[in-house]
BAZA-8012 format. One record per residue (C-alpha): y, z, x; residue in one letter. Coordinates in steps of 0.25 Angstrom, whole numbers, padded with zeros to 4 digits, always signed. Each point is the difference from the previous one (the first is absolute). Last residue first. Layout:
REM residues N
YZXa...
END
This chain:
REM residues 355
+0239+0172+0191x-0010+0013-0003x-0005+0004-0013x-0007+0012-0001x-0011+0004-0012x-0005+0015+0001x-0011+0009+0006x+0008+0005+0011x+0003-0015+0004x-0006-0012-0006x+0007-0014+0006x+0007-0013-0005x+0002-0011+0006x+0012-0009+0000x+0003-0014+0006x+0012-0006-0006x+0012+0004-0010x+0012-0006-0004x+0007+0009-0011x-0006+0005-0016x-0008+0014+0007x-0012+0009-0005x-0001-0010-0013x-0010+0010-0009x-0013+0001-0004x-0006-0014-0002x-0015+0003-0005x-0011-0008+0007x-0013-0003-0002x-0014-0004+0007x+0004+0009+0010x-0009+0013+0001x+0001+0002-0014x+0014+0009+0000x+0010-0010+0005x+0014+0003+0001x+0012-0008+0005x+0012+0003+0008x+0012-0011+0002x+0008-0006+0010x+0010-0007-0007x+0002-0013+0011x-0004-0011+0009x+0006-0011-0006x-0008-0013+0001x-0002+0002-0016x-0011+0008-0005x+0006+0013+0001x-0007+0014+0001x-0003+0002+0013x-0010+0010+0003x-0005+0015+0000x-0014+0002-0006x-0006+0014-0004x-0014+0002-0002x-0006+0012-0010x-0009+0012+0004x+0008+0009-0003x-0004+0010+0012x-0004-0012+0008x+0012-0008+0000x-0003-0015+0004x+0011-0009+0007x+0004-0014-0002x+0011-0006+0008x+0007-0013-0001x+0005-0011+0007x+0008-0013-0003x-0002-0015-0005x+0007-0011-0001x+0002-0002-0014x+0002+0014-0001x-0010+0010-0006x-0007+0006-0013x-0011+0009-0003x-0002+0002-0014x-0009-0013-0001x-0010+0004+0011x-0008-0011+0003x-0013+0003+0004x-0009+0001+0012x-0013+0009-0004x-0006-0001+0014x+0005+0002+0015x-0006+0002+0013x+0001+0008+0013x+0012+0008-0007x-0004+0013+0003x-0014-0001-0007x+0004+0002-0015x+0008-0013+0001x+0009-0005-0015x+0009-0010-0002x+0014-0002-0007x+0008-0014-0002x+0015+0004-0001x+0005-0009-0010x+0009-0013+0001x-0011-0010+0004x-0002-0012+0007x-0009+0006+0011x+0002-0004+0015x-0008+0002+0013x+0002+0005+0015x-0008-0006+0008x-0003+0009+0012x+0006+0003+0014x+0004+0013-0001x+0008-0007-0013x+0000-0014-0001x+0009-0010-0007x-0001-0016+0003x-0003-0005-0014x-0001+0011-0009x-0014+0000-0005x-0003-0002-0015x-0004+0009-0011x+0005-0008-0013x-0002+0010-0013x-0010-0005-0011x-0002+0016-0002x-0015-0002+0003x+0002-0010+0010x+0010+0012+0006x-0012+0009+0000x-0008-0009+0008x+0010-0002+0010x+0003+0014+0003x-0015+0003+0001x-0003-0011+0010x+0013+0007+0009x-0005+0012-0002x-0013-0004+0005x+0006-0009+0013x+0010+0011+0004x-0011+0009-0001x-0009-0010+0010x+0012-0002+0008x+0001+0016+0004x+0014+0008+0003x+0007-0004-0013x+0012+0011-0002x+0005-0001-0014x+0014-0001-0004x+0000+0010-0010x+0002-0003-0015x-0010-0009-0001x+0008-0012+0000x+0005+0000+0012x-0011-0006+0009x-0001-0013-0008x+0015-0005+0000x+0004-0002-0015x+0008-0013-0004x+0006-0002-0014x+0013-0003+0004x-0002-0007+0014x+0006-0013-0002x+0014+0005-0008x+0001+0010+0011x+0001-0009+0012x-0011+0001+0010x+0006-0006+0013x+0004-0013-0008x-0010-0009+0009x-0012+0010+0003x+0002+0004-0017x-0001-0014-0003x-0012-0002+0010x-0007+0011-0005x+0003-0003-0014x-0007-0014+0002x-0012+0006+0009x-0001+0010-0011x-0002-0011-0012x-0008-0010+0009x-0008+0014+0003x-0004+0002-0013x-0005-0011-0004x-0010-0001+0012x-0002+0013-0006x-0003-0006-0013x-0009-0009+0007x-0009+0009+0008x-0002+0009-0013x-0006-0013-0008x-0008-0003+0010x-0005+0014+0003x-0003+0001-0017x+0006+0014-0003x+0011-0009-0008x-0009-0005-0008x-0008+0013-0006x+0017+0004-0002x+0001-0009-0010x+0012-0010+0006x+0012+0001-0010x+0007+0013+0007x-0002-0011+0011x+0010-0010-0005x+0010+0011-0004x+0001+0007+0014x+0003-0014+0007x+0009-0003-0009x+0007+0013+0000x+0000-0001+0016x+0009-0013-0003x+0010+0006-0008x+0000+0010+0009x+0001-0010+0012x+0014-0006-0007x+0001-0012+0013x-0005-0011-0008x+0000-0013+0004x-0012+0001+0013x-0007+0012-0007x-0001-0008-0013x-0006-0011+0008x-0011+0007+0007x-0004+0009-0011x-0002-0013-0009x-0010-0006+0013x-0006+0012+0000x-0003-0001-0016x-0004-0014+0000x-0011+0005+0011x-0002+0013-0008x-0005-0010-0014x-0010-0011+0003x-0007+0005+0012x-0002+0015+0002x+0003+0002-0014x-0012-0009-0003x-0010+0004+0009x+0006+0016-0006x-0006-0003-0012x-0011-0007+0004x-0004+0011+0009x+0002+0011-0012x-0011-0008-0010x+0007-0004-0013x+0001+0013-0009x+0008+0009+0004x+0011-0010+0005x+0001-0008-0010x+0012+0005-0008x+0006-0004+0013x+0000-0013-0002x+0006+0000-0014x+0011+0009+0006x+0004-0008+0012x+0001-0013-0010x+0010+0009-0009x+0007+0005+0011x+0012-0010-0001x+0011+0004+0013x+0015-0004-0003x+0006+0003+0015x-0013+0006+0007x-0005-0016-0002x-0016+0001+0004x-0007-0012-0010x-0013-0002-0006x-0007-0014+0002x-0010+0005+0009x-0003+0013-0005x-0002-0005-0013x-0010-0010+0005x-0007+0010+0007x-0002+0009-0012x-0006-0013-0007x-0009-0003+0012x-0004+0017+0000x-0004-0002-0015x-0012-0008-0003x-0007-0003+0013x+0002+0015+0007x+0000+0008-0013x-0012-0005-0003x-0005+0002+0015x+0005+0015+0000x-0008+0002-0014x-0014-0006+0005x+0002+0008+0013x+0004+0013-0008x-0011-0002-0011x+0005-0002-0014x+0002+0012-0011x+0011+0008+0011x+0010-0010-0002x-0004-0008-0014x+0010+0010-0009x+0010-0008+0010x-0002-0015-0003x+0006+0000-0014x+0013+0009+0001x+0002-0005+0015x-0003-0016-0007x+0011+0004-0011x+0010+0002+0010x+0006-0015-0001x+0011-0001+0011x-0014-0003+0010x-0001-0011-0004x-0013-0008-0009x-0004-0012-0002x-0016+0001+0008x+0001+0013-0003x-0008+0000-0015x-0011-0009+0008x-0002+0012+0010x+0000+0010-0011x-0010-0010-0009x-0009+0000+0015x+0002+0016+0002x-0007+0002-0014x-0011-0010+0002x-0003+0009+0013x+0000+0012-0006x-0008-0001-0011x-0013+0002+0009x+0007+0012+0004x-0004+0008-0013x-0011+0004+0003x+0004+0007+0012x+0006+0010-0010x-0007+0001-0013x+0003+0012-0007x+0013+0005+0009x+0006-0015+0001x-0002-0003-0016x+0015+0003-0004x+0005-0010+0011x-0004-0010-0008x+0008+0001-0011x+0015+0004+0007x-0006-0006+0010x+0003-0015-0006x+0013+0002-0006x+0002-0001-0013x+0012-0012-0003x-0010-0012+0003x+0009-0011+0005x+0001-0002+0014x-0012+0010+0004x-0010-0008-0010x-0012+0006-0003x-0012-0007-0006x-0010+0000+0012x+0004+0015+0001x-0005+0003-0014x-0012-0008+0001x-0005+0008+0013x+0004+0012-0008x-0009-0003-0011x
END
């Protein structure tokens, strides 16, 4: 009866859809039922044949069969009737950052869990991040507004599922993206001697945890480095070297950011975990000092620091924190005038602050 049911389907014009009556039987008959499955996957082929991927239907149809078909006989399916018509839409889409359509990109990447990951990334690797270099390339070249710029590149990969942007090859070529952007500022920067309006968003990597932190050891220079970046992917925040800038002779890094970014080492600072913004905290544009100390009688933390995030360096201000860290409470605006470096210290059981 099933057999004739099948042979009598029609994808294109039957309104039911096909597993919503055979799927029913899978946990009575199982196995048994695969010898339907072939003539099934014939009428989905021939039901392709026409069709683009601006019609979501097939995801609607095709997807209930995922986990029913065999991996191999699915990612070959998917390979023959629907990678060609994602390559296609790959081909003829178009990278303009100054009136970008996204539709095409969507109806790609609606594919993504379902056609095989290699195939997805074969195809961004070839038909869709070579027009997008060469996009970067020529917007860098006429456009000297770098935020705008590192908003572009932020936003095209907020869009990339994150299982994509693990891939290595993937990884390598937003890098590679990266650098064009830093190699450009850089080179601006070299040639204006850092000028305020190129710099603004800019966070030099050993000030933003409060202290400026002493790296005595390149293999914890390379792990809290690896955690930084990690995080800041998580936070769709740019994490690029500074072109040209060392400190005890190690790169020194930037994160596009306006908040203080907290991290946490319970073995005297040999490695770091639990990096996180912290949205209470805030700082110039340029960066500044501040101190963090631990009362062991209240057990709460106390944070002096900048509060101003313009490139003025003023209203040193006291905050609170009674879990550890994780959050902060503005107590009060210890001074409103220019200040710098501070640090504050514990003496005879109390708070000090020191200028």
């Amino acid at each position: 009866m099933l057999h004739c049911e099948v042979d009598s389907w029609n994808p294109l014009t039957d309104s039911i859809p096909i597993h919503s009556w055979v799927h029913p039987w899978l946990p009575l008959m199982k196995y048994r039922l695969e010898p339907l499955y072939q003539p099934i996957r014939t009428k989905l082929a021939h039901a392709l044949q026409n069709w683009q991927p601006s019609d979501s239907s097939a995801e609607a149809v095709l997807l209930p069969w995922q986990k029913v078909f065999k991996q191999e006989t699915w990612n070959a399916f998917m390979n023959k009737h629907i990678v060609p018509k994602l390559v296609s839409t790959m081909q003829q889409f178009i990278i303009d950052p100054r009136q970008q359509i996204l539709d095409p990109w969507h109806w790609f990447i609606a594919w993504y869990d379902m056609v095989p990951l290699p195939s997805m990334i074969e195809i961004l690797e070839k038909c869709f991040f070579p027009k997008w270099l060469q996009a970067l390339n020529i917007w860098l070249s006429t456009n000297t507004n770098y935020q705008e710029i590192q908003r572009w590149y932020i936003g095209w990969r907020s869009l990339i599922p994150q299982a994509i942007i693990n891939h290595t090859i993937i990884k390598k070529i937003l890098t590679e993206g990266l650098m064009m952007i830093d190699r450009k500022i850089s080179g601006t920067l070299n040639v204006q001697q850092t000028s305020p309006s190129q710099s603004s968003e800019n966070v030099i990597y050993n000030t933003i945890n409060n202290h400026s932190v002493t790296m005595s050891s390149s293999n914890f220079i390379s792990s809290f480095k690896d955690l930084l970046e990690k995080r800041a992917m998580q936070y769709n925040v740019l994490f690029v070297p500074i072109r040209n800038r060392t400190f005890q002779e190690k790169q020194i890094y930037q994160l596009n950011v306006k908040k203080r970014i907290g991290a946490y080492s319970d073995n005297g600072g040999i490695s770091f975990n639990k990096i996180h913004v912290l949205n209470t905290l805030v700082q110039p544009l340029t960066g500044c000092q501040g101190s963090t100390i631990y009362h062991n009688n209240t057990h709460q933390m106390f944070y002096t620091g900048l509060a101003e995030t313009s490139f003025i360096r003023s209203h040193l201000s006291l905050y609170i924190s009674n879990d550890n860290g994780e959050h902060w409470t503005f107590i009060k605006t210890i001074y409103q005038g220019s200040r710098a470096r501070n640090e504050a210290k514990i003496s005879r059981g109390e708070a000090r602050q020191d200028f």
